[in-house]
C-alpha positions as CSV (number, residue, x, y, z in Angstrom):
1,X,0.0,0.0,0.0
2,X,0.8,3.7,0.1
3,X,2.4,6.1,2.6
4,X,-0.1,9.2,2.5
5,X,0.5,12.3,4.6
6,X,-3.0,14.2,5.3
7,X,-2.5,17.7,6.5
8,X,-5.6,19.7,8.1
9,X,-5.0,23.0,9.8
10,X,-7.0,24.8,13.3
11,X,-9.9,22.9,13.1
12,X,-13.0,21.9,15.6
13,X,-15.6,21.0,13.8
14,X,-16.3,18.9,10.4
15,X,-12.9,19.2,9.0
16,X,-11.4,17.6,11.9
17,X,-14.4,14.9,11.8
18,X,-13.3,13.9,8.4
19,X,-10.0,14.0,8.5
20,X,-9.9,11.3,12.1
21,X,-12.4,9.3,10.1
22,X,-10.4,9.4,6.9
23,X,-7.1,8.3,8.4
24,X,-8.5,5.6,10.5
25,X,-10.1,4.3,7.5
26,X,-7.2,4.8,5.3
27,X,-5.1,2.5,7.9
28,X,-8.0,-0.2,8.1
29,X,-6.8,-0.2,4.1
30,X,-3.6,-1.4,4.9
31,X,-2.2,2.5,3.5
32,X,0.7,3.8,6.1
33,X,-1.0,7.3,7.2
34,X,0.2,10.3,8.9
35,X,-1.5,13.0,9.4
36,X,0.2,17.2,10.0
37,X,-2.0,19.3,12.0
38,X,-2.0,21.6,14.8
39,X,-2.1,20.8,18.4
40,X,-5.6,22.4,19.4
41,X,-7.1,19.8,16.3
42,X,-4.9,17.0,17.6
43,X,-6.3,16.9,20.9
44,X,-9.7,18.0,20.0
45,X,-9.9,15.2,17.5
46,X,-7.9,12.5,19.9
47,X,-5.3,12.5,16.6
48,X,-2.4,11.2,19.2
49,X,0.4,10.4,16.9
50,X,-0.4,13.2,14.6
51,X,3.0,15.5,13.4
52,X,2.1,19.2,14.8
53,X,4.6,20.8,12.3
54,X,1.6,23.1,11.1
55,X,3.3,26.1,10.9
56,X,2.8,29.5,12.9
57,X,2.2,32.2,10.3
58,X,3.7,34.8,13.4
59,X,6.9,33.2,14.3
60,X,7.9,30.5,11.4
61,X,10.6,28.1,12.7
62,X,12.7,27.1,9.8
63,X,13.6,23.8,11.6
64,X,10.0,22.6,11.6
65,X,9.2,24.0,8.3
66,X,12.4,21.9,6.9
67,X,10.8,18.7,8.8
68,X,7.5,19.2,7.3
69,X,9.0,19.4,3.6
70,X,10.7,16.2,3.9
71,X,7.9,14.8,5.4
72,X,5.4,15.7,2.5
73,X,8.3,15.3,-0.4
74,X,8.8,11.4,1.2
75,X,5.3,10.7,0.6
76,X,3.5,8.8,-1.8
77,X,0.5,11.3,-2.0
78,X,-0.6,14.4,0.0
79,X,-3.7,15.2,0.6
80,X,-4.8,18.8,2.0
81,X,-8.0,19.2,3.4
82,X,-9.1,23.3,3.7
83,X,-7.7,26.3,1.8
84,X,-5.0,27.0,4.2
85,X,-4.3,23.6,4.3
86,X,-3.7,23.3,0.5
87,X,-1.3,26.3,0.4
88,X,0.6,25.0,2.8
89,X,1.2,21.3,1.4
90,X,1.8,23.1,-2.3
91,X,4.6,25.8,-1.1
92,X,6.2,22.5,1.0
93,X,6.1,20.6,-1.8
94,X,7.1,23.2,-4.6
95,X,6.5,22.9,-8.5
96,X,5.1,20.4,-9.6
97,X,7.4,18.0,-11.8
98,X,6.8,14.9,-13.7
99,X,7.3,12.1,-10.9
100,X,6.8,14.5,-8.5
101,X,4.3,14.0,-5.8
102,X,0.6,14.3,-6.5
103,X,-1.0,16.6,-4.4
104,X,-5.0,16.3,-3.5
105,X,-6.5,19.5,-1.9
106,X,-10.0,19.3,-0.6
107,X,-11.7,22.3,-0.4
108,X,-15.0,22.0,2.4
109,X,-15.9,25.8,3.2
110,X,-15.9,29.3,1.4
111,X,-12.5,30.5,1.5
112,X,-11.9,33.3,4.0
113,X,-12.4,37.3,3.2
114,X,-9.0,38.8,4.0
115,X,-8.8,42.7,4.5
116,X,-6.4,44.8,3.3
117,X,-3.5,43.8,0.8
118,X,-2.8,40.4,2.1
119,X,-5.8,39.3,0.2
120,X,-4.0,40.0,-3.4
121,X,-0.9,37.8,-1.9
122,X,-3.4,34.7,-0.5
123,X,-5.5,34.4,-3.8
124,X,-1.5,34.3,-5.4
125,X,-1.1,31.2,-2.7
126,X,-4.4,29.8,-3.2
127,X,-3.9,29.9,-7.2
128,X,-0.4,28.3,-7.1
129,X,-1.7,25.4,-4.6
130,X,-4.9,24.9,-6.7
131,X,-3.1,25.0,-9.9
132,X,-0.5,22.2,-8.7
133,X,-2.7,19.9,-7.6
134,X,-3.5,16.8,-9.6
135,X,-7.0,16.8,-8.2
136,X,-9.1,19.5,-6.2
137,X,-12.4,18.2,-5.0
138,X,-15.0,20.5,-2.9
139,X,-17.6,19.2,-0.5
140,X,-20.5,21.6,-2.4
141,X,-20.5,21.9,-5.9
142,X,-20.0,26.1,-5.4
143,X,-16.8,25.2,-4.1
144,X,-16.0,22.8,-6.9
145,X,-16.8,25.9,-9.2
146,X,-14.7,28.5,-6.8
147,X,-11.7,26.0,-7.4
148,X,-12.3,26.1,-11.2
149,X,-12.6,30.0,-11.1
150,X,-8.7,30.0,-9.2
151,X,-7.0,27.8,-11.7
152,X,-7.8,24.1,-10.4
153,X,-7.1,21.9,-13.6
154,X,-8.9,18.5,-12.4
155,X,-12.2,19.3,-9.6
156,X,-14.8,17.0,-8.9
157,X,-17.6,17.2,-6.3
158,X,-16.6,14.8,-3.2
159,X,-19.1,15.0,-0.6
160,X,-18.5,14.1,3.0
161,X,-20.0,11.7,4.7
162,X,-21.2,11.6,8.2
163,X,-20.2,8.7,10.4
164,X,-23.5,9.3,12.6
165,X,-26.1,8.4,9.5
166,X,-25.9,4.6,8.9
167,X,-27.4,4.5,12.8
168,X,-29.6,7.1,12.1
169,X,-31.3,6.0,9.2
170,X,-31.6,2.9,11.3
171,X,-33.4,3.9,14.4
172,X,-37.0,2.8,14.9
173,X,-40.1,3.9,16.7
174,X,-38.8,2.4,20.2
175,X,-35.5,4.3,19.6
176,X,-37.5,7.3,18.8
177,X,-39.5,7.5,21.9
178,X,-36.9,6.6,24.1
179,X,-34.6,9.4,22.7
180,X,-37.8,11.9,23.4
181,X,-38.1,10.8,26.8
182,X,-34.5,11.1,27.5
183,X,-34.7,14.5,26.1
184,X,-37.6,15.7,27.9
185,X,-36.1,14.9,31.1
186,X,-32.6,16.1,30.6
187,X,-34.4,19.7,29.8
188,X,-37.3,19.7,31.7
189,X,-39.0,20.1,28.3
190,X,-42.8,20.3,28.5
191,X,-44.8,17.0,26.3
192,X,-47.4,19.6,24.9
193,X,-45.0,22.2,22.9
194,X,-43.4,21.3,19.4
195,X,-39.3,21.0,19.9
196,X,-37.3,22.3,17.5
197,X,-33.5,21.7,17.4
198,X,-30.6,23.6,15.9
199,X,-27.0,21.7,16.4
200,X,-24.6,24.3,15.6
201,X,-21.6,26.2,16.7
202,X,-21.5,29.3,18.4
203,X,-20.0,31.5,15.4
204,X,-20.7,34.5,13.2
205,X,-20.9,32.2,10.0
206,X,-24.0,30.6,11.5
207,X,-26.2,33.2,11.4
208,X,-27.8,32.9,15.0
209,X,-29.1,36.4,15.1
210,X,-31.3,35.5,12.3
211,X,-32.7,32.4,14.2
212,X,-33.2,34.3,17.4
213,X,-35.6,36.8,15.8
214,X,-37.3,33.9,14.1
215,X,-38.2,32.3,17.2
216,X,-39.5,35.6,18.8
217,X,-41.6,36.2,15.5
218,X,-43.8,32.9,16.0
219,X,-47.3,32.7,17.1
220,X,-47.2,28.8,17.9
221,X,-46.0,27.8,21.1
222,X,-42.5,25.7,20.7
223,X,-39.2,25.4,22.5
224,X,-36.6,26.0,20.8
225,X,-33.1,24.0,21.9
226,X,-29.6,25.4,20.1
227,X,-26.9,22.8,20.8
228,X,-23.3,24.2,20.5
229,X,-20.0,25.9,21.9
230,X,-18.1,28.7,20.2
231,X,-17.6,32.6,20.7
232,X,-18.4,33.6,24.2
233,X,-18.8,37.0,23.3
234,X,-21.2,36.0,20.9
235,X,-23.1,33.6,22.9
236,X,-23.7,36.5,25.8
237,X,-25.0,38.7,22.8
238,X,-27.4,36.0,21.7
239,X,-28.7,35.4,25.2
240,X,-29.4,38.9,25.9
241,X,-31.2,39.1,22.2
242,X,-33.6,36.2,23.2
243,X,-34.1,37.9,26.1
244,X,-34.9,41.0,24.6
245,X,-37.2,39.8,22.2
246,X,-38.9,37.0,24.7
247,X,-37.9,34.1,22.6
248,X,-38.2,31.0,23.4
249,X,-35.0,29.1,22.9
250,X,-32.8,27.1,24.9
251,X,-28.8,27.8,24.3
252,X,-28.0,24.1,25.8
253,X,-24.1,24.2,25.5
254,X,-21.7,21.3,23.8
255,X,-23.7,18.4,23.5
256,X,-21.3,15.2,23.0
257,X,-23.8,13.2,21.4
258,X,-26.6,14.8,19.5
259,X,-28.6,11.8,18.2
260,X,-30.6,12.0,20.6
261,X,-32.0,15.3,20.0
262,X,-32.0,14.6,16.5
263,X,-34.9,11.3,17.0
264,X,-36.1,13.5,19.5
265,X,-37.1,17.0,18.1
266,X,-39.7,17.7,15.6
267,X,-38.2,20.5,13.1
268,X,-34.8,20.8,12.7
269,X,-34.1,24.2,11.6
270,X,-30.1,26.0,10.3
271,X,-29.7,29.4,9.8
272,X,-26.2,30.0,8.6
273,X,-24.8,32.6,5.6
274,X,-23.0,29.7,4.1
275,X,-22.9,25.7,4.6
276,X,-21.2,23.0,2.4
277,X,-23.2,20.0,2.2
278,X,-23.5,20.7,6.2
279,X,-22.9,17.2,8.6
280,X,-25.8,18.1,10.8
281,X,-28.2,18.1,7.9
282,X,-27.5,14.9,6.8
283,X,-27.7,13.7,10.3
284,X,-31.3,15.5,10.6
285,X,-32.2,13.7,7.4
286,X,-31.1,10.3,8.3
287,X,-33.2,10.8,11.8
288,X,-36.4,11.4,9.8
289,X,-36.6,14.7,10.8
290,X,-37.8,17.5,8.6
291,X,-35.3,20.8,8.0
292,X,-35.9,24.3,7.4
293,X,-32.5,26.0,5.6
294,X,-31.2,28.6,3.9
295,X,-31.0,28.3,0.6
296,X,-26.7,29.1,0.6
297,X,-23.9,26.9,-0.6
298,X,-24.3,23.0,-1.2
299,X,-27.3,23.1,1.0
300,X,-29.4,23.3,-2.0
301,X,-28.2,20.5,-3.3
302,X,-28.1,18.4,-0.5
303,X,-32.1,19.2,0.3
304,X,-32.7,19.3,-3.9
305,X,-34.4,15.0,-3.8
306,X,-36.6,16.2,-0.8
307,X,-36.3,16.2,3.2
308,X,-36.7,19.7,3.8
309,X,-37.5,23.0,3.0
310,X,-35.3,26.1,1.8
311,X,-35.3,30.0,2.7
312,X,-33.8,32.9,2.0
313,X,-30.3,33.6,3.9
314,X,-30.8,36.5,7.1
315,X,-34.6,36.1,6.8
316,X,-36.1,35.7,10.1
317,X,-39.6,36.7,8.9
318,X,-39.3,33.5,6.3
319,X,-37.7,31.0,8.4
320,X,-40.8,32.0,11.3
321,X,-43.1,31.3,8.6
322,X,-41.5,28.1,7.4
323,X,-41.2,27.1,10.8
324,X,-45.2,27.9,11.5
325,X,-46.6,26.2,8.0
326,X,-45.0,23.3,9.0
327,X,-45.7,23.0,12.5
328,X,-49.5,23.5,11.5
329,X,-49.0,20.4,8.7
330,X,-48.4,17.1,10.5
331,X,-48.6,15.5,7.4
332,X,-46.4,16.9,5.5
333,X,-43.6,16.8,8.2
334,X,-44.4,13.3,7.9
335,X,-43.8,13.0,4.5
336,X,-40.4,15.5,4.6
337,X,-39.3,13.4,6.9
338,X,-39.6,9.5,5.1
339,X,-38.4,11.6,2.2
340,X,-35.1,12.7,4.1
341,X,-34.4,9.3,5.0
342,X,-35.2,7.9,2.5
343,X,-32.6,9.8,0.4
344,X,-30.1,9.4,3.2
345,X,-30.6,5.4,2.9
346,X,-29.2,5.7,-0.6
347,X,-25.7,7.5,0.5
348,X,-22.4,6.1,0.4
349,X,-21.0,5.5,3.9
350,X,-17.9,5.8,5.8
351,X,-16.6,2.9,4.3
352,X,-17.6,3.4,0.8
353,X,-15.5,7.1,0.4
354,X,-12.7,5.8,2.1
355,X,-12.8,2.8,-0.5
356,X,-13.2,5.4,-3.0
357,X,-10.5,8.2,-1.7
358,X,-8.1,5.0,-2.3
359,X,-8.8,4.1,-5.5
360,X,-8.4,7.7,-6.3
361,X,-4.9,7.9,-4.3
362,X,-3.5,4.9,-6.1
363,X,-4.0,6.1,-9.7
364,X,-3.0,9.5,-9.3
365,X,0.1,7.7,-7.5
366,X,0.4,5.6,-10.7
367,X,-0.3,8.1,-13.4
């Protein structure tokens, strides 16, 4: 098999996710896998043996960034996952030349808005690393176009897979009611009012101002439960929004496992400016749950066979009236639902894009 080198940068959410899952199956393979990342994602991501040669953009060391080019020029294949990441891996590995190593870059969110003149010097980077890669895949097909737009040569869509589905899609009626009652006593949630869940971080890109209003702006009765950590600045201003307005939701902190609340709720509802093909919707699709999003990024896509229902991005008056038409339809959440899962069934799993991510390593590594 191959020795592959995956480098990720700072990452706590999805990123990091696929990367731990990736490398794990990668090694199942028989492939000898490292992975170069930062310490905060090594230990958020329990990546133990990982090489923390990321690099400090503040105070460079040119010991470690000497280590991290022999380490990616030893390899059989490298592949980036992130924009930073991908910049990185192609300055450490330098032109590309015939015999050379391939380089994959992933690409899974917008890449970042950079003030000032920097941002004439990073698309510079970010062209160079996209136009030396053999392959750039995005996680949304607006990324796979971005990539295109910045010189990428070879792009393909290459959605991520969440490792929670498979159980979700699975779950039955017993599971179901036994994840509600679990629920309803963890939160003291009355049995009467509609729940509705948002999993998300705590960050400007999810748009949480916009879901705060929407609460406050409906008529039905419902509680509202937001699981996720982030910006505590942020998570102060969006307590003292809610209440401001009087709405009713429920800022419920990390939650380590959110299956529950996903067999649990009955809407699932996302607010953000920008998603890929976002984990947590798949999830909410595989639970049978029916989803309210805004119509941004690969979310589109990912809702385009059924499951849910789109909105205009910042839109709290649309997202409130999503939210009530749906509560008032118990059929139709019925029938999003089935429909969610039913396309989630028809996925490929964990298994079946590392399977894939191999095949595609060994004949880039061949051609």
């Amino acid at each position: 098999m191959s020795r592959i080198v995956l480098v990720v940068g700072k990452a706590t959410g999805g990123i990091g996710i696929h990367v731990r899952d990736l490398a794990a199956g990668l090694a199942g393979l028989g492939h000898d896998v490292e992975v170069v990342t930062d310490p905060l994602t090594a230990r958020t991501f329990g990546l133990d043996h990982a090489r923390l040669l990321w690099p400090d953009p503040t105070r460079p060391d040119p010991r470690r960034l000497a280590q991290l080019r022999r380490l990616l020029r030893g390899a059989d294949l490298v592949h980036a996952h992130g924009h930073q990441a991908g910049i990185v891996a192609g300055a450490a590995l330098g032109r590309r030349r015939r015999g050379g190593v391939p380089l994959v870059i992933s690409l899974h969110n917008e890449l970042p808005a950079v003030p000032g003149p920097a941002r004439a010097a990073v698309e510079r980077a970010e062209r160079a690393a996209l136009g030396r890669a053999e392959l750039v895949t995005g996680a949304s097909d607006d990324l796979v176009a971005a990539a295109r737009s910045l010189g990428a040569g070879h792009t393909q869509l290459a959605p991520v897979p969440s490792p929670r589905v498979p159980a979700l899609a699975g779950a039955g009626p017993e599971q179901r009611a036994g994840a509600r009652e679990r629920v309803r006593t963890a939160y003291g949630l009355p049995g009467d009012l509609p729940w509705i869940v948002t999993i998300s971080r705590i960050a400007p890109q999810k748009g949480l101002p916009t879901l705060v209003a929407a609460a406050a702006q409906l008529r039905t009765r419902v509680r509202w439960l937001v699981a996720g950590s982030g910006v505590a600045d942020l998570l102060a201003d969006l307590r003292e929004q809610a209440a401001t307005l009087g709405s009713p939701v429920d800022f419920l902190g990390p939650v380590s496992d959110p299956e529950d609340l996903l067999l649990a709720a009955d809407l699932f509802v996302l607010t953000s400016t920008w998603e890929a093909r976002a984990l947590v919707v798949q999830e909410a699709m595989a639970a049978g749950l029916p989803v309210i999003a805004p119509a941004v990024g690969g979310l589109p896509g990912l809702l385009a066979d059924g499951g849910g229902v789109l909105v205009p991005p910042g839109d709290p008056a649309a997202t409130a009236q999503a939210v009530e038409e749906l509560l008032a339809d118990p059929a139709r959440r019925a029938a999003l639902g089935a429909r969610g899962r039913e396309v989630a069934r028809g996925w490929d799993d964990l298994d079946a894009a590392t399977r894939a991510w191999s095949t595609a390593y060994d004949r880039l590594i061949v051609g």
